[in-house]
N, C-alpha and C positions, 0 to 999 in steps of 0.2 A: 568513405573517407580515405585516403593519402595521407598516410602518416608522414612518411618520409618528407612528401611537400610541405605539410604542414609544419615540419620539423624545421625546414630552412627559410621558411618562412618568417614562423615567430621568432626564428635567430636573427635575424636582423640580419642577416648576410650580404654583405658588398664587397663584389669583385673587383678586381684587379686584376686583367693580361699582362701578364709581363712579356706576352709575343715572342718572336723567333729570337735563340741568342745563339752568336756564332763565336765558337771559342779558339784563339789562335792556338798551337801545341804551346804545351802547358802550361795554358791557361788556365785560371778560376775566375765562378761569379761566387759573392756571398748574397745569401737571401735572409735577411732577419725578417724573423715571422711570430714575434709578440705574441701577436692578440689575433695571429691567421691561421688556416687550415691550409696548406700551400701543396699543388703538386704538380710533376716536371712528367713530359714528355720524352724520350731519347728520341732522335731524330737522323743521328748516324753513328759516326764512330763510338766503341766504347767509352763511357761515362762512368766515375766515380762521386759518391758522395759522401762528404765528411761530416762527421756532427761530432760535438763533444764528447755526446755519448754514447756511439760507438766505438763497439772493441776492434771495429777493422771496417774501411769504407764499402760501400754499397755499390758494386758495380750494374752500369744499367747496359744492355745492349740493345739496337735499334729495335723501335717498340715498344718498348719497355717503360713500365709505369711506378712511380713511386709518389706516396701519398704520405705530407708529415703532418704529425699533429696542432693542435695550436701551442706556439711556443718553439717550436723542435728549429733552431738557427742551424745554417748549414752552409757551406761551402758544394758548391760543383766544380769537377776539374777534369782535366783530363790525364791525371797520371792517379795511381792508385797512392801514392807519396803526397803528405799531405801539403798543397804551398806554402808557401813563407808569407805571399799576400795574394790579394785578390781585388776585385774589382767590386763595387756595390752592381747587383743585378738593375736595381732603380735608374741608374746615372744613364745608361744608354742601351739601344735595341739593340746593340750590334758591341760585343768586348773588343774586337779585336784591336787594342789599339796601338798595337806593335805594327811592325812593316807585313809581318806571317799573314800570310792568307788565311783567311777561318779555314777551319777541319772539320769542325764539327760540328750541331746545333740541339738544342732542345728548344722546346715552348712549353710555355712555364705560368701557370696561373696561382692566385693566392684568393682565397675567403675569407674577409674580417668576421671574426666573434669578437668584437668590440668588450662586450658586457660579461660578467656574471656575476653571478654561475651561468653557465653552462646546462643546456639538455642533455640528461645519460646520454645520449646518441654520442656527445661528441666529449663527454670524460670520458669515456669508456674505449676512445675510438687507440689503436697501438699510436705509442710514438713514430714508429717509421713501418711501413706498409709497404713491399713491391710484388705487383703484379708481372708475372713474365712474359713477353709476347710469345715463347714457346710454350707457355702452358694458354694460352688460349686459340681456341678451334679458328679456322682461318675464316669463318662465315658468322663468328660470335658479332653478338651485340658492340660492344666494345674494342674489339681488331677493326670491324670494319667502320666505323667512328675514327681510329687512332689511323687508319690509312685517307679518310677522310679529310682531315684535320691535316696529314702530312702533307697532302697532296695542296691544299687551299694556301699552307702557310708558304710553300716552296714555290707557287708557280705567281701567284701574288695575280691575281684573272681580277676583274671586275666584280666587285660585291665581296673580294675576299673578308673585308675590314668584319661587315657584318657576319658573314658566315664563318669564317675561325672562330669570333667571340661566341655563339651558338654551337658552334661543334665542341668549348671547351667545354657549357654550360654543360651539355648533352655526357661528353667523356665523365665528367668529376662527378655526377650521380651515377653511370654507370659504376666508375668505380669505389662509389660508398655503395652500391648493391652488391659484389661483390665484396668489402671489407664486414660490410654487417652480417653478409651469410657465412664469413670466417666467424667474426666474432659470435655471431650466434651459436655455433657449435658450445661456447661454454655452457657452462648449469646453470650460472646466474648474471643474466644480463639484459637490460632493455633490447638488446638484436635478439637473445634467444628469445626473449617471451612472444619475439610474435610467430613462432612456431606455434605455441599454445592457441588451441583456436578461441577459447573461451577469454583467455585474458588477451590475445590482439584483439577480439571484437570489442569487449573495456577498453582497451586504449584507443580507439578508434571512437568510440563514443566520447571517450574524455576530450578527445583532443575536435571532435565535432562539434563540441560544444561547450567552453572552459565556465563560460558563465552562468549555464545552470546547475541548480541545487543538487547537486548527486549529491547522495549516499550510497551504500555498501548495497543495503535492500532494494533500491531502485536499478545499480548498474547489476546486482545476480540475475534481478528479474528480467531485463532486456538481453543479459546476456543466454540464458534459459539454464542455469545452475543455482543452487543452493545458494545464500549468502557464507556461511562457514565454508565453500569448496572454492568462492571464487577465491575469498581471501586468503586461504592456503594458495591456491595456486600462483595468486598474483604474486605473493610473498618469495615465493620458492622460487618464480621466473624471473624478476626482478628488482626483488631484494630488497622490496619496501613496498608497502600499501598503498591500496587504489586510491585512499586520499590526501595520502603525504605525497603520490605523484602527481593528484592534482595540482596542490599547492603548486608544485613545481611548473606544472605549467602554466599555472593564472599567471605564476609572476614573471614567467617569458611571456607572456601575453600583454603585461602592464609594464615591462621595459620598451618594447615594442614602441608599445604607445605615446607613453610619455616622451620615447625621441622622435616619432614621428606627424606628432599629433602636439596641438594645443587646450585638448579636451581636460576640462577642471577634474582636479582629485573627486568630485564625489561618480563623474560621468566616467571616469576609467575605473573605478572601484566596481560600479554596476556592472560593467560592460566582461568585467573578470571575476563576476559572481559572488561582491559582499556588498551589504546592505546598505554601508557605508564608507565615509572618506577613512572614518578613525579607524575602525575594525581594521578597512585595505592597508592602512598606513603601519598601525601595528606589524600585522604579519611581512608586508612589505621589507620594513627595515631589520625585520630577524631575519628573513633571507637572504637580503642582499647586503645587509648591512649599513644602508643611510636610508633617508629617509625620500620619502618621494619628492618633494623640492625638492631636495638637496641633491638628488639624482638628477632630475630636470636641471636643475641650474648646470652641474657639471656636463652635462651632456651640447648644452649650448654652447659652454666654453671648449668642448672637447671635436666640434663639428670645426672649432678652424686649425687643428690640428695639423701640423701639413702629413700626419702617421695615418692620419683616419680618410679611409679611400669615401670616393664619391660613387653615385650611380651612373654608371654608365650611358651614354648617350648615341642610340645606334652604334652601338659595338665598338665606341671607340674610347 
């Protein structure tokens, strides 16, 4: 099992390129990013980034990777001074719309988390995240991806449209494999515990299979530990028990469903491992806080959003 996949999987994740942006001198794009995971490329000159709540901008320099959380609104610019205004990144591929020549560029993608809660993966993820292209080896997974991707977005060849959308794909896991082996270093968090071999092969089971009946004594014995040592450990690693994490993910597994599927409350109930419509419904609305229609109805009303991104169709 691929936790990770599984992870962005039952997140409902829909992208959005925001492709090449060229910024006149000093220039700004603003990116609101609600309900996304959003992250920028630097692609030449030095790049700053403004957020609220930063105590001093985030300079990027070619190569260089910065990953915001969901929520985390920002400005890019090109002075380390914050602008007076800015352009929306949305409005067009290209800012410059002064006489200036562009100077500069990033590429720029965003991940909707539409829903929650949230998978620990991604509360857990820092608000602002940069990877340096001098701290990575020049033959790393990741460099040679970002020189990839520089190379598709600049020269603009035949097949770029597809392959940039796939080299972002490809970049934005790389660098949530890197953010979760930072985050992982803590003592308690869903990235450390899959250092723990015993509680990632649990999680790996749970998330294998959301709709069967575990218990404690079933997932100790596939794991091959005691029941009293899994659930210490699982506890100490991730800072809640192997079955309060299921819950959590039956019910990313039952958001899922319910926006992308017209399968009746008792047939998504099964499918996410309770017996019933009422039982699933119950638990349901303590998690998320409405109720399964009433989530379904919003979700319909919420798909003509013009905020809510669509799926992509051949990379474009």
């Amino acid at each position: 099992m691929d936790i990770l996949s599984d992870v962005l999987r039952q997140a409902g994740l829909q992208r959005r390129l925001l492709d090449l942006r060229a910024l006149p001198e000093h220039g700004a794009l603003r990116f609101p990013c609600d309900r996304s995971i959003g992250f920028h490329v630097a692609l030449g000159t030095p790049l700053f980034v403004h957020g609220p709540d930063l105590e001093r901008p985030l300079p990027l320099a070619a190569g260089d990777l910065v990953l915001m959380a969901r929520g985390c609104e920002h400005v890019v610019a090109t002075s380390a001074k914050r602008p007076r205004g800015s352009i929306p990144a949305a409005d067009t591929a290209t800012a410059a719309g002064a006489s200036a020549a562009p100077t500069v560029g990033l590429v720029s993608g965003a991940y909707q988390l539409w829903n929650a809660p949230l998978h620990p993966l991604f509360a857990e993820l820092p608000r602002w995240s940069v990877v340096r292209a001098a701290d990575l080896g020049r033959l790393s997974p990741l460099a040679l991806t970002v020189e990839l991707l520089r190379n598709e977005v600049q020269r603009r060849e035949l097949g770029s449209g597809d392959l940039v959308s796939g080299l972002m794909d490809v970049t934005f896991t790389y660098l949530l494999r890197v953010i979760v082996e930072r985050v992982g270093a803590s003592t308690t968090s869903w990235s450390g515990a899959l250092r723990d071999r015993a509680v990632r092969a649990a999680l790996e089971l749970l998330h294998g299979d959301v709709g069967f009946g575990w218990t404690l004594d079933e997932l100790a014995r596939r794991v091959g530990v005691s029941r009293s040592v899994l659930a210490a450990r699982f506890r100490a690693a991730v800072g809640d028990t192997p079955l309060n994490h299921l819950r959590t993910l039956r019910m990313q597994a039952a958001m899922r469903l319910l926006t992308e599927t017209d399968e009746r409350l008792d047939a998504v109930a099964t499918a996410v491992g309770y017996q019933d419509a009422f039982g699933f419904s119950k638990v349901f609305k303590k998690v998320v806080g409405t109720s399964p229609r009433e989530f379904r109805r919003r979700q319909a009303e919420d798909l003509a959003s013009p905020w809510r991104f669509r799926p992509l169709v051949h990379g474009r």
